[in-house]
SEFIZA-3560 file (N, C-alpha, C; in Angstrom, 3 decimals):
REM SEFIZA-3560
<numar><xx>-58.863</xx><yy>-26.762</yy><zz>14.702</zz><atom>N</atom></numar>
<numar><xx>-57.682</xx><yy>-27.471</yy><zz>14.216</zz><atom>CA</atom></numar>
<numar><xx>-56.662</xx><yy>-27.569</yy><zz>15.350</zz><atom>C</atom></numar>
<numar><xx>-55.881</xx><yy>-28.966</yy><zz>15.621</zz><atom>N</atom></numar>
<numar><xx>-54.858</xx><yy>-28.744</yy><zz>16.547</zz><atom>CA</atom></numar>
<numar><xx>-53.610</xx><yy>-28.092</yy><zz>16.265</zz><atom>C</atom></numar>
<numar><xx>-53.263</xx><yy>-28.014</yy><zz>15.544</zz><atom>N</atom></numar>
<numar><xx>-52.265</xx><yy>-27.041</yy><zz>15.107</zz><atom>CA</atom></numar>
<numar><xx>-52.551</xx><yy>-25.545</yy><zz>15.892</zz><atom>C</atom></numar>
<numar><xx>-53.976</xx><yy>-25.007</yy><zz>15.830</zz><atom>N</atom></numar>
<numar><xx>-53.719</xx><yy>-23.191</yy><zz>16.491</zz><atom>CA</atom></numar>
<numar><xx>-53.533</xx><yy>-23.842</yy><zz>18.009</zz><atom>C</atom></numar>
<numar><xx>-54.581</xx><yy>-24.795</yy><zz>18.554</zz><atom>N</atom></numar>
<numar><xx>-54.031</xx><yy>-24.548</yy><zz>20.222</zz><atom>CA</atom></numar>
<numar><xx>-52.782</xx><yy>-25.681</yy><zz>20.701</zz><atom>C</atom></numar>
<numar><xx>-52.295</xx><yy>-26.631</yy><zz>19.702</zz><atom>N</atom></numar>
<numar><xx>-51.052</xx><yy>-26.905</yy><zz>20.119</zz><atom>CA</atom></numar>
<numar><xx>-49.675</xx><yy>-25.360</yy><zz>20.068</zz><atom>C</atom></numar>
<numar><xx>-50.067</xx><yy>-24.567</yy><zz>19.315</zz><atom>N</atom></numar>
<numar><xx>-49.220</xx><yy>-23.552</yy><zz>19.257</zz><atom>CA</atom></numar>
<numar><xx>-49.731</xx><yy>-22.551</yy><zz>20.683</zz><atom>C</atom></numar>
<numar><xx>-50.838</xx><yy>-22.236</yy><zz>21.169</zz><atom>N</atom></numar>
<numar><xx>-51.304</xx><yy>-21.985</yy><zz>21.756</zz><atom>CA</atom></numar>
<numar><xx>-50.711</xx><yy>-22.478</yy><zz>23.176</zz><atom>C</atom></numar>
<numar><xx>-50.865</xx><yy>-23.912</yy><zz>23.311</zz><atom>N</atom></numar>
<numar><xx>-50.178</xx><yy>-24.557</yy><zz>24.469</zz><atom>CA</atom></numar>
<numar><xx>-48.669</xx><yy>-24.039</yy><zz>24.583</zz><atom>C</atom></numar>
<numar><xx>-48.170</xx><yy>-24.048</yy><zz>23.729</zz><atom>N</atom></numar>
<numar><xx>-46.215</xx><yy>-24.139</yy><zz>23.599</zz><atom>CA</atom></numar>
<numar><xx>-46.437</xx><yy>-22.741</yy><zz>24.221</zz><atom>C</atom></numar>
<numar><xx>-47.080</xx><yy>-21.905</yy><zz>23.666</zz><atom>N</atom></numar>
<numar><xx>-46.875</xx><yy>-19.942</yy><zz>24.323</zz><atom>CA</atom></numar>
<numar><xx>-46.963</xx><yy>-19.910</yy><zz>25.627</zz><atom>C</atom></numar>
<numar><xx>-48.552</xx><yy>-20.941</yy><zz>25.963</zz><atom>N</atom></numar>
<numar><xx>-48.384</xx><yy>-20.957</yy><zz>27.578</zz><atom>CA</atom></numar>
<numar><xx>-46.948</xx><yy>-21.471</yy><zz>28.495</zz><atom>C</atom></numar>
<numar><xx>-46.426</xx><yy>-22.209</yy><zz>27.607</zz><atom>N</atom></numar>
<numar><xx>-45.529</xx><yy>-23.512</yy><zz>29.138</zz><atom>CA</atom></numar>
<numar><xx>-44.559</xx><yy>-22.419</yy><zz>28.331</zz><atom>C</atom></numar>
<numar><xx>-44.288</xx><yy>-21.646</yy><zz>27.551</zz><atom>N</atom></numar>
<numar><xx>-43.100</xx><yy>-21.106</yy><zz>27.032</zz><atom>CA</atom></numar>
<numar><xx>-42.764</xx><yy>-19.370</yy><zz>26.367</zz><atom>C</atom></numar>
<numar><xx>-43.540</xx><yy>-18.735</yy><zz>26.915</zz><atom>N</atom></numar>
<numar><xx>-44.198</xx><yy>-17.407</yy><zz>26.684</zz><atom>CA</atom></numar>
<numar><xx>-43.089</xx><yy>-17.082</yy><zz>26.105</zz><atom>C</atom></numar>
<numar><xx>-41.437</xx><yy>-17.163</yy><zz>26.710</zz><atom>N</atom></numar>
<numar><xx>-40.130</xx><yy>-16.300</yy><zz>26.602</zz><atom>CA</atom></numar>
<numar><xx>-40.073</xx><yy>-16.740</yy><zz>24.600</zz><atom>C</atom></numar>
<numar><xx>-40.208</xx><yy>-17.479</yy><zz>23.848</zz><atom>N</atom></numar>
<numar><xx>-40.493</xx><yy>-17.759</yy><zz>22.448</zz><atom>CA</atom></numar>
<numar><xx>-41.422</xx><yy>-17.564</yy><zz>21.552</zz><atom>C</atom></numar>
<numar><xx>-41.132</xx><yy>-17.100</yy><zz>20.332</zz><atom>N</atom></numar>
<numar><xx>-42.093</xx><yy>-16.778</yy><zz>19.354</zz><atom>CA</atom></numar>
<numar><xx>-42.169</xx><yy>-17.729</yy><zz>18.504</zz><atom>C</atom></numar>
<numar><xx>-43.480</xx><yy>-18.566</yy><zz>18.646</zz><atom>N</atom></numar>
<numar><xx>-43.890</xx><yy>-19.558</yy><zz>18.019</zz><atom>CA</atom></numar>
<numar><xx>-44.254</xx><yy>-19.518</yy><zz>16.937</zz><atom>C</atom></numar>
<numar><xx>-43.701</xx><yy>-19.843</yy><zz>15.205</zz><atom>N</atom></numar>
<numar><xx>-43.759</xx><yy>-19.921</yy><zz>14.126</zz><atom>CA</atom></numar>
<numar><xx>-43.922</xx><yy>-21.482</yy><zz>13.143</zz><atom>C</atom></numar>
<numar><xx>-44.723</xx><yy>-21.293</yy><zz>12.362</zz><atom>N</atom></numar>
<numar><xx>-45.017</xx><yy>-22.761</yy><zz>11.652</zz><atom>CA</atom></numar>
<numar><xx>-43.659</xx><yy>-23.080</yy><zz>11.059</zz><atom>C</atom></numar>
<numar><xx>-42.335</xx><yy>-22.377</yy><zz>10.826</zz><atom>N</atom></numar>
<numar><xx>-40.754</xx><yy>-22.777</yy><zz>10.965</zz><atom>CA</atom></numar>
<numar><xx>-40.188</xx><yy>-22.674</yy><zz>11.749</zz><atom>C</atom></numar>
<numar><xx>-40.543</xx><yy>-22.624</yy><zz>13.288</zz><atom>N</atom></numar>
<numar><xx>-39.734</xx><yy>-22.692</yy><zz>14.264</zz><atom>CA</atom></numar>
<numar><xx>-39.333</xx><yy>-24.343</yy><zz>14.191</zz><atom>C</atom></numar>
<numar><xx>-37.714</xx><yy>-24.413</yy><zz>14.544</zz><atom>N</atom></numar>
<numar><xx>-37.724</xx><yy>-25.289</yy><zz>15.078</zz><atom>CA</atom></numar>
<numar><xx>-37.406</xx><yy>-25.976</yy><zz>16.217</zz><atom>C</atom></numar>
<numar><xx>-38.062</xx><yy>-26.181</yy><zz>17.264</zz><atom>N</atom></numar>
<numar><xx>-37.535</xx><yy>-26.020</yy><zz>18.490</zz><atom>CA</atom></numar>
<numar><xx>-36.546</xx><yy>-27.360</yy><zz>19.302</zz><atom>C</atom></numar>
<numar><xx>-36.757</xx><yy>-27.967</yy><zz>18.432</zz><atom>N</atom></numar>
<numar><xx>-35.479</xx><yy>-29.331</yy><zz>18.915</zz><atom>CA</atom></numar>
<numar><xx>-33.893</xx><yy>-28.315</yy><zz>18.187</zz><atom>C</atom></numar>
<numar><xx>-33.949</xx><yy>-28.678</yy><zz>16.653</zz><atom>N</atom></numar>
<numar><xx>-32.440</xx><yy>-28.028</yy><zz>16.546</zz><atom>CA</atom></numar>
<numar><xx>-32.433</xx><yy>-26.812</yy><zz>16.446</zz><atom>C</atom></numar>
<numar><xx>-33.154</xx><yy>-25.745</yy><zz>17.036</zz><atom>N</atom></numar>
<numar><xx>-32.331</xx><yy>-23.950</yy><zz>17.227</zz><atom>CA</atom></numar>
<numar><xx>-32.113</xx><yy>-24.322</yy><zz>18.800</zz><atom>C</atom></numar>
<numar><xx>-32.458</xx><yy>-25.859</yy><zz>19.356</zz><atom>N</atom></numar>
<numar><xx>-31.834</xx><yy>-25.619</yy><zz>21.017</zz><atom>CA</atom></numar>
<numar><xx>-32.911</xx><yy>-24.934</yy><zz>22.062</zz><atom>C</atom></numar>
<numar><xx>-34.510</xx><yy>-24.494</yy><zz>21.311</zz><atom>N</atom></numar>
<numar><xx>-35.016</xx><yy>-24.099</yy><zz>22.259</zz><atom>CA</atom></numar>
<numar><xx>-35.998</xx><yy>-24.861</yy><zz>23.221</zz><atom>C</atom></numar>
<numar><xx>-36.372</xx><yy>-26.157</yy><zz>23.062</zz><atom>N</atom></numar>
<numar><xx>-36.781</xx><yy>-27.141</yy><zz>23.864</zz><atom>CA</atom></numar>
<numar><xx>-35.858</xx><yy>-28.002</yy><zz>24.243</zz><atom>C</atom></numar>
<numar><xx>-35.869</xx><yy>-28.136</yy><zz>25.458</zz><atom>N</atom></numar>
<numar><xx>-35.047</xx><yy>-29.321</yy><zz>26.486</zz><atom>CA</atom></numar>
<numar><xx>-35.899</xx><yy>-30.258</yy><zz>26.904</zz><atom>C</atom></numar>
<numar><xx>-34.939</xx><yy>-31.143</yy><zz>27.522</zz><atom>N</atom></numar>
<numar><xx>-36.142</xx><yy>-32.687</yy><zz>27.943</zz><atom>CA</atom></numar>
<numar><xx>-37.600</xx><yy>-32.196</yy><zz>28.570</zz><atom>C</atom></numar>
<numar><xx>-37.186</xx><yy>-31.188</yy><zz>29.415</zz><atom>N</atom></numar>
<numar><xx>-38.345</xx><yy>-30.865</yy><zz>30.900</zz><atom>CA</atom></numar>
<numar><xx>-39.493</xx><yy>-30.058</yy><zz>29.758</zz><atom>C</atom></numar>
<numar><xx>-39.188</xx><yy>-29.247</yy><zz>28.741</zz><atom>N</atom></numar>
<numar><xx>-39.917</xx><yy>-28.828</yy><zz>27.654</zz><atom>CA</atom></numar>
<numar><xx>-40.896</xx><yy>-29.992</yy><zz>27.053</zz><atom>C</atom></numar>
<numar><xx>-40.338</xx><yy>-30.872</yy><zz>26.639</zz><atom>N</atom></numar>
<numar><xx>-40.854</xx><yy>-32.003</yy><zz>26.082</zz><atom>CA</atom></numar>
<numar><xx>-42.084</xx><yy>-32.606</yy><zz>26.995</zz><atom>C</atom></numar>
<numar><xx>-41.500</xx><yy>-33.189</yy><zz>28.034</zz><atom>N</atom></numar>
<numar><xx>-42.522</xx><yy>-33.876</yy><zz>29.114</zz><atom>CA</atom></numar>
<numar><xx>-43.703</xx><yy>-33.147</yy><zz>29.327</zz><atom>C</atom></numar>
<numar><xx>-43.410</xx><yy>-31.496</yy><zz>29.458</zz><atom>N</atom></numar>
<numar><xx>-44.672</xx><yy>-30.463</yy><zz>30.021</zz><atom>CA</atom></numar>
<numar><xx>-45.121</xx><yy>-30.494</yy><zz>29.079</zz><atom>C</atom></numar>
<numar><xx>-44.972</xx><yy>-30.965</yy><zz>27.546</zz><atom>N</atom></numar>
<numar><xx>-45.734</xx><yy>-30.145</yy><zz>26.784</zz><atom>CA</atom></numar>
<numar><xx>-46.471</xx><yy>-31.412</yy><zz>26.106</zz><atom>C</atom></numar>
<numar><xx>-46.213</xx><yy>-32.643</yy><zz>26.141</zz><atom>N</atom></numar>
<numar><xx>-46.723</xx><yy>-33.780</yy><zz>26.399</zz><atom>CA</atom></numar>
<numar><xx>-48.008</xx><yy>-34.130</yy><zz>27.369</zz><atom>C</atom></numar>
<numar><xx>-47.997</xx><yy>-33.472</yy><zz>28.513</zz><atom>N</atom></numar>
<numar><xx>-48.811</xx><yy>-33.672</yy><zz>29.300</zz><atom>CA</atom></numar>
<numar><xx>-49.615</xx><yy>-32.781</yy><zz>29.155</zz><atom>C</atom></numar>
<numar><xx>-49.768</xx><yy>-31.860</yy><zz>28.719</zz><atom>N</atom></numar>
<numar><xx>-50.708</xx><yy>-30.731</yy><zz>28.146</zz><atom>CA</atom></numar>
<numar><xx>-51.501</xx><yy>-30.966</yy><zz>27.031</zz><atom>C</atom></numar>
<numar><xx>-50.610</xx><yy>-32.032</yy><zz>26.225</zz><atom>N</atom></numar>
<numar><xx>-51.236</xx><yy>-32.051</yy><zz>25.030</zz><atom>CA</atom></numar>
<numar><xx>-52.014</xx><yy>-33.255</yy><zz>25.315</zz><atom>C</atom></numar>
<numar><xx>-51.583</xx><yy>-34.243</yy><zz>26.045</zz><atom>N</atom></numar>
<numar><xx>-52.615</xx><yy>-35.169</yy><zz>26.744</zz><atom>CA</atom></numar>
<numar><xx>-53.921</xx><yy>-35.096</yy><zz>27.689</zz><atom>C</atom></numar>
<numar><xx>-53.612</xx><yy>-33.616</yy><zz>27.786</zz><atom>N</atom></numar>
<numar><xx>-54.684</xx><yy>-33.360</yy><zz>28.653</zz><atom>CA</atom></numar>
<numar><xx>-55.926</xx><yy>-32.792</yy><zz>28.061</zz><atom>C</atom></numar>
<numar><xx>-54.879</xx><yy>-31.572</yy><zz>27.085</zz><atom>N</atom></numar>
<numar><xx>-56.217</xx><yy>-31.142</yy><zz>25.996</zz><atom>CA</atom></numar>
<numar><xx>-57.107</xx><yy>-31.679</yy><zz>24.958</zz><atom>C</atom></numar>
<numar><xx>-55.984</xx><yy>-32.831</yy><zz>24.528</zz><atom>N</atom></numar>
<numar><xx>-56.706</xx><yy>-33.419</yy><zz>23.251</zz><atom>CA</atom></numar>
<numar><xx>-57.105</xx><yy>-35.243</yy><zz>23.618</zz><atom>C</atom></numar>
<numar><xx>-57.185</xx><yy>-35.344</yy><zz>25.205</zz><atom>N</atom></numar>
<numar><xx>-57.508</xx><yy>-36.645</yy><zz>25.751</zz><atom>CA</atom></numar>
<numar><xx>-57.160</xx><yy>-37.709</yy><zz>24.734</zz><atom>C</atom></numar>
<numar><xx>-55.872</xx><yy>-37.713</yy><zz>24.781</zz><atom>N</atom></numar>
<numar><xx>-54.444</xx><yy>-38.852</yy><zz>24.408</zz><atom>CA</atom></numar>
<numar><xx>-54.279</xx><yy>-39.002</yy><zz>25.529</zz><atom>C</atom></numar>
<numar><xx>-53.340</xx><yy>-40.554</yy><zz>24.807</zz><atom>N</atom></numar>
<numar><xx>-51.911</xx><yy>-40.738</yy><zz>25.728</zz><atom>CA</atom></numar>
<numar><xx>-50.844</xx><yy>-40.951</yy><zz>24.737</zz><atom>C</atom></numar>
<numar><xx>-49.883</xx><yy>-39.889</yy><zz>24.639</zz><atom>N</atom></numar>
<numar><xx>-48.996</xx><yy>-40.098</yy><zz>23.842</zz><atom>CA</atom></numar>
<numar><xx>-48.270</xx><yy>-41.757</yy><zz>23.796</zz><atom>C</atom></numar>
<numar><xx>-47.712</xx><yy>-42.374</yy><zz>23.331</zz><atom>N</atom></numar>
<numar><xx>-47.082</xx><yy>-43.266</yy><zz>23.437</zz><atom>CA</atom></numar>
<numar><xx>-45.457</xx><yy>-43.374</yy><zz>24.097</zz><atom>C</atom></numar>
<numar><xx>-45.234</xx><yy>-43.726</yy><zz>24.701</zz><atom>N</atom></numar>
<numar><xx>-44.108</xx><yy>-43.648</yy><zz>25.507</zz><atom>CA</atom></numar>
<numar><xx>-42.570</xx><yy>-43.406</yy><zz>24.494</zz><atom>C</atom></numar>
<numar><xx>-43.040</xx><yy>-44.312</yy><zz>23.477</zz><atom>N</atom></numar>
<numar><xx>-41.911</xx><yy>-44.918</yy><zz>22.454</zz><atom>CA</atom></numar>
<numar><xx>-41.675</xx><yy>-43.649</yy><zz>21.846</zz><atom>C</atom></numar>
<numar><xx>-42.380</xx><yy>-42.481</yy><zz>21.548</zz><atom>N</atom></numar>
<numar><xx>-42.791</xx><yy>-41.434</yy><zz>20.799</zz><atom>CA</atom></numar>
<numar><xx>-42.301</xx><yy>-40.051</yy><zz>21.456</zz><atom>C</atom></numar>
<numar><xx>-42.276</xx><yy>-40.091</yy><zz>22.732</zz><atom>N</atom></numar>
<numar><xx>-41.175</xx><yy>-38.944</yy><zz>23.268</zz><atom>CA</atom></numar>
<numar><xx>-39.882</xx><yy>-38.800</yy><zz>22.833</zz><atom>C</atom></numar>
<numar><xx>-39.463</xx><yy>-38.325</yy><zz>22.236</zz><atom>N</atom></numar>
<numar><xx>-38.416</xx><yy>-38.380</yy><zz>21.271</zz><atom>CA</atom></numar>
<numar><xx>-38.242</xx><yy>-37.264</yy><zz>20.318</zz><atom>C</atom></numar>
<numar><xx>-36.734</xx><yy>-36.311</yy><zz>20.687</zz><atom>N</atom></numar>
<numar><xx>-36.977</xx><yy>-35.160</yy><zz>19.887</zz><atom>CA</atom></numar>
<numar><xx>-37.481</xx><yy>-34.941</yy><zz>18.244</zz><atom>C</atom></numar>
<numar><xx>-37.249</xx><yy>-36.246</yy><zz>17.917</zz><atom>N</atom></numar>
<numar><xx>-38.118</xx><yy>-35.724</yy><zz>16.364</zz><atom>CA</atom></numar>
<numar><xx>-39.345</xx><yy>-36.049</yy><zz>15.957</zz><atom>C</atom></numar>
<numar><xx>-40.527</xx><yy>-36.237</yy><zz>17.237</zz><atom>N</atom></numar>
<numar><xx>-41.918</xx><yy>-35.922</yy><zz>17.434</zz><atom>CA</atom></numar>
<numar><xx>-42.251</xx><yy>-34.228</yy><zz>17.923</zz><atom>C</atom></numar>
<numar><xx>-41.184</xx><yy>-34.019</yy><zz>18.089</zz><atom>N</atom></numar>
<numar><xx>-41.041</xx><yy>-32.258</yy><zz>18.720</zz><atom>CA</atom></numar>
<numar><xx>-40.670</xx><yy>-31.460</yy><zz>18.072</zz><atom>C</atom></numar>
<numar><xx>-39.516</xx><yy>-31.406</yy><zz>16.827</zz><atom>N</atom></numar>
<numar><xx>-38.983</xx><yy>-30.036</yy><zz>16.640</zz><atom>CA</atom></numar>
<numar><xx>-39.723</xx><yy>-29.343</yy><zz>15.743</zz><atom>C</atom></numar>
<numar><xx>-40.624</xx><yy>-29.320</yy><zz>15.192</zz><atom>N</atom></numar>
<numar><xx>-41.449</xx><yy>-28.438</yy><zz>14.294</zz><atom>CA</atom></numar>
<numar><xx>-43.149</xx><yy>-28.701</yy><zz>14.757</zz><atom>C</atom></numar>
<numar><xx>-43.833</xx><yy>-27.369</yy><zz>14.878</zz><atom>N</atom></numar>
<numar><xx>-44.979</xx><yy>-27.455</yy><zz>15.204</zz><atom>CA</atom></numar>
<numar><xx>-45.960</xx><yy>-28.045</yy><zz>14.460</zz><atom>C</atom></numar>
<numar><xx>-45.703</xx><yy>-28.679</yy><zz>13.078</zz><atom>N</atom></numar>
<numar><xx>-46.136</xx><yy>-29.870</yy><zz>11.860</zz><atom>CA</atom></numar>
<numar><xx>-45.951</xx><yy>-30.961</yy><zz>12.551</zz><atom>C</atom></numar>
<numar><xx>-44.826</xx><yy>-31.153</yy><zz>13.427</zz><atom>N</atom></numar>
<numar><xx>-44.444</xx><yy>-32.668</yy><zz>13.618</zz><atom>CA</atom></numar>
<numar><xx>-45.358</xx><yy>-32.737</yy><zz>14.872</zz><atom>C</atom></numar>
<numar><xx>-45.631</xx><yy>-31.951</yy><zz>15.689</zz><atom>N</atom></numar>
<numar><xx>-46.051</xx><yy>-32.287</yy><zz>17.073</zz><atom>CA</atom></numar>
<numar><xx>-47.862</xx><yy>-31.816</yy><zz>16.375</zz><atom>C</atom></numar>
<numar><xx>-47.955</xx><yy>-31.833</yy><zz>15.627</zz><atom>N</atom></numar>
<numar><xx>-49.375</xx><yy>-31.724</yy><zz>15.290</zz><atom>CA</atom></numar>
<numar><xx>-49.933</xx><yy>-33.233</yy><zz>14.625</zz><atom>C</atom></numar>
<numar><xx>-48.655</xx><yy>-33.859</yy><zz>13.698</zz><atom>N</atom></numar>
<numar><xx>-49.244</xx><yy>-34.888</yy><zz>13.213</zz><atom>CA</atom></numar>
<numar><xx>-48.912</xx><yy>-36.134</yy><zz>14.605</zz><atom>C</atom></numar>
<numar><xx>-48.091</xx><yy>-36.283</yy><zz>15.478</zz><atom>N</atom></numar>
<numar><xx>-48.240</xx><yy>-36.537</yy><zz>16.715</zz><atom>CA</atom></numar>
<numar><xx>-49.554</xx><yy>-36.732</yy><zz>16.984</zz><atom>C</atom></numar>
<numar><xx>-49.933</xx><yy>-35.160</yy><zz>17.511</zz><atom>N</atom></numar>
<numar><xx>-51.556</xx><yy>-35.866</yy><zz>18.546</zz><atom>CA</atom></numar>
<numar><xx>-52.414</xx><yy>-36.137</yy><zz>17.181</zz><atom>C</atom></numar>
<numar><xx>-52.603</xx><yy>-35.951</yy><zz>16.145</zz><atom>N</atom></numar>
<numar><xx>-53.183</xx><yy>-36.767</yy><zz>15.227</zz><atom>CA</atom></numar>
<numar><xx>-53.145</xx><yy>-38.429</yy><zz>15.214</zz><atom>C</atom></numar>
<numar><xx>-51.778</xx><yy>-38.850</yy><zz>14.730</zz><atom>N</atom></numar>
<numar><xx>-51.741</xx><yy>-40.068</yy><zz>15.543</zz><atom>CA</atom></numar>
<numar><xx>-51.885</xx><yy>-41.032</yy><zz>16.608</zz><atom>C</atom></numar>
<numar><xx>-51.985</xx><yy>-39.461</yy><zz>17.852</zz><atom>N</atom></numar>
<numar><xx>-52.017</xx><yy>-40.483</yy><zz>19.111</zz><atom>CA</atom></numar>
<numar><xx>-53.869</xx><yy>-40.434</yy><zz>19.474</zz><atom>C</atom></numar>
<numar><xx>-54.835</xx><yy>-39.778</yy><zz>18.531</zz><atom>N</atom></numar>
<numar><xx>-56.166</xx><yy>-39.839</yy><zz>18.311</zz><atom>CA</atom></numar>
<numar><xx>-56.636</xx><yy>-41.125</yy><zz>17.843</zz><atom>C</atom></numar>
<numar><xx>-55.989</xx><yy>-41.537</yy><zz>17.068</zz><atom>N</atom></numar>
<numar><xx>-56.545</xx><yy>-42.783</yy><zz>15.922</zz><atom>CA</atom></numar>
<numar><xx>-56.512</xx><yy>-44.357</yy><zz>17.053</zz><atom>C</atom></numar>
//
């Protein structure tokens, strides 16, 4: 399931956070732009996407639900 190694990915680029299926990391402030991009390109790398450009955008990011149905979408 992408959900365990998209959570998986976030620990790597972000070890200093404890990653929870209610974290939310756009509004508690703990992802910034440079967060976003790395973790985009990771997820493009693992799950051979290309996110959509239009789609970088903090509310494809702040909950690990949202960035799961993301690379779901960017599969199809």
């Amino acid at each position: 399931m992408p959900k365990n190694k998209i959570k998986e990915i976030i620990k790597e680029l972000r070890p200093d956070i404890e990653v929870q299926d209610s974290t939310e990391f756009i509004n508690d402030g703990i992802f910034d732009s440079f967060d976003i991009v790395s973790i985009v390109s990771a997820l493009d790398k693992e799950f051979n996407i290309s996110i959509d450009g239009t789609k970088i955008s903090p509310e494809y990011f702040n909950t690990l639900d949202d960035i799961t149905k993301l690379v779901q979408e960017s599969k199809k």
